[in-house]
Every structure is written in structure tokens, then in C-alpha cells.
C-alpha positions in Angstrom: -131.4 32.0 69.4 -132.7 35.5 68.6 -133.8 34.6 65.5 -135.7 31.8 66.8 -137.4 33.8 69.1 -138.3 36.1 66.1 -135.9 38.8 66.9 -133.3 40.6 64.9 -130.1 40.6 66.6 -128.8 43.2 63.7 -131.7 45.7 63.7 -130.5 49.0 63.8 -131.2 52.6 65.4 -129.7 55.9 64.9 -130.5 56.6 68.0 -130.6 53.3 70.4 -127.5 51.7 68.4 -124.5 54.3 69.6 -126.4 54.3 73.7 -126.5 50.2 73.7 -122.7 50.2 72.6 -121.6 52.8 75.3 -123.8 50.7 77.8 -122.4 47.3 76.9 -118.9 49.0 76.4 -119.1 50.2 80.4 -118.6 46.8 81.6 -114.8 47.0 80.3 -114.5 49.5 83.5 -115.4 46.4 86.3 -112.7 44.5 85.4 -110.1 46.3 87.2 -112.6 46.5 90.5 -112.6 42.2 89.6 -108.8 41.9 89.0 -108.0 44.1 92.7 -110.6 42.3 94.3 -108.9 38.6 92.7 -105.6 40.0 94.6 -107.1 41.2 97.8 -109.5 38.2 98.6 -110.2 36.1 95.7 -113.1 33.9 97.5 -115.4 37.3 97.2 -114.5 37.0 93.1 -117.9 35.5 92.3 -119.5 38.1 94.5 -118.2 41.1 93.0 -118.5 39.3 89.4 -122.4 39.0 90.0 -122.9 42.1 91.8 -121.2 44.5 89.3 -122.1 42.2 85.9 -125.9 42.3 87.3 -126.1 46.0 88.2 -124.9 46.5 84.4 -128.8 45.7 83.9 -130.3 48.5 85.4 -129.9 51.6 82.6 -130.9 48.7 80.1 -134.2 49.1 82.4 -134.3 52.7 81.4 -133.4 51.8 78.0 -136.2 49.2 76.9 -138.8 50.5 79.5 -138.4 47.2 81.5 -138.8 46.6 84.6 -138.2 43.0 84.7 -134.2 45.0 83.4 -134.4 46.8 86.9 -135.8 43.9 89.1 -132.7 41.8 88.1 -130.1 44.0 88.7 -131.9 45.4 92.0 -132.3 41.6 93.0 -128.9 40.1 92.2 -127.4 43.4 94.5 -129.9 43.6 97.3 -130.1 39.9 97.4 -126.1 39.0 97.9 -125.3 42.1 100.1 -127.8 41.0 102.5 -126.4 37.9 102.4 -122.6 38.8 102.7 -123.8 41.1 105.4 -126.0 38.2 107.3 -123.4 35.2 105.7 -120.0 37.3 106.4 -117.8 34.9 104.7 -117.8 34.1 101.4 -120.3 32.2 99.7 -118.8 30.4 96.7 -121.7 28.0 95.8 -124.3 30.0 97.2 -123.5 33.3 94.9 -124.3 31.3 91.6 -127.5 30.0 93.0 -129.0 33.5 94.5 -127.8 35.2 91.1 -129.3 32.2 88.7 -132.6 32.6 90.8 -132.4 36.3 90.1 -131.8 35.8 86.5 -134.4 33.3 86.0 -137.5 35.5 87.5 -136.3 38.4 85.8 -136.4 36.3 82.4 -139.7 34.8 82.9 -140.9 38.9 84.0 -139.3 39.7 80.2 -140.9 37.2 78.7 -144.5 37.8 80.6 -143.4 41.8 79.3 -142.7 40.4 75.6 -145.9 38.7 75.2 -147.8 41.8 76.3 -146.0 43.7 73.8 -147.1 41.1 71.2 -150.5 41.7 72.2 
């Protein structure tokens, strides 16, 4: 797909290479948050999946000068905690809806970003 879209998934930086690892390789520390909150109250699972997987966006906002990086993972947070706080149970079809919408204005904001680059 990245290729399609005239990327280069390999492309490499000295600089940019070693930070995108360490970012990508932080996600390895929400798992145990996921697994204690899958023993506590596993109907808030999704919740806590799509709360900590989306805030894993927002140095990537820092690190490509996007702000359509920072809208998703402000979005997908603000968005389901004000609901969880309005909803107070758990919202098991709900969570995959609020967090695709998120995901799917922030794409269209990257793309709307890309094409500016382009240009």
C-alpha cells in the first residue's frame, strides 16, 4: 500500500530511524496496563485498547510535524473519556465506532497535509 501511494516503507534516516523504533517499541509497555485491565473488568478492554493504542499517536505529531498525528490521538482520548464519564458503563460497540470516526478525520486531515506537501 505504501508503495502505491508512492511512499518508501524502507527509507532510511540516521537520525529519524532509531526515534521511530523507540516510539513504535513503547507500545510493548501498554500491554501489561491491557492484560490487568482484561483481569479486573474485561468489558472496559476495548476502551483502554483504543485509549492507550491512540494516544501512541501523539509524539508521532511531534515527530512528522502533523497535526492531523495530534488531533487523533487528542480525539480518540478526549472523545471516549467523556463518554465513559457521561456513558458510565462500558461501551463495547460504541468504543470501535467513536475511535474509527477519530481515525478516519484524522486520515483524511493527513492526506489534506500530504497533498499540501506535494504542492
Amino acid at each position: 500500500m505504501t508503495r502505491a501511494a508512492g511512499g518508501d516503507l524502507f527509507t532510511k534516516s540516521a537520525g529519524l530511524t532509531p526515534l521511530g523504533l523507540m516510539l513504535a517499541a513503547l507500545q510493548i509497555f501498554f500491554w501489561p496496563i491491557i492484560v490487568l485491565v482484561y483481569a479486573l473488568s474485561p468489558e472496559w478492554t476495548p476502551w483502554a485498547m483504543a485509549i492507550l493504542f491512540g494516544s501512541h499517536f501523539l509524539p508521532y505529531g511531534w515527530l512528522h510535524r502533523s497535526r492531523a498525528y495530534v488531533f487523533l490521538s487528542v480525539s480518540v482520548a478526549i472523545s471516549l473519556s467523556a463518554l465513559a464519564v457521561v456513558i458510565r458503563t462500558p461501551m463495547p460497540s460504541t468504543v470501535p465506532l467513536v475511535t474509527a470516526a477519530c481515525y478516519a478525520a484524522a486520515i483524511a486531515w493527513m492526506w489534506v497535509e500530504n497533498r499540501s506537501l506535494d504542492s
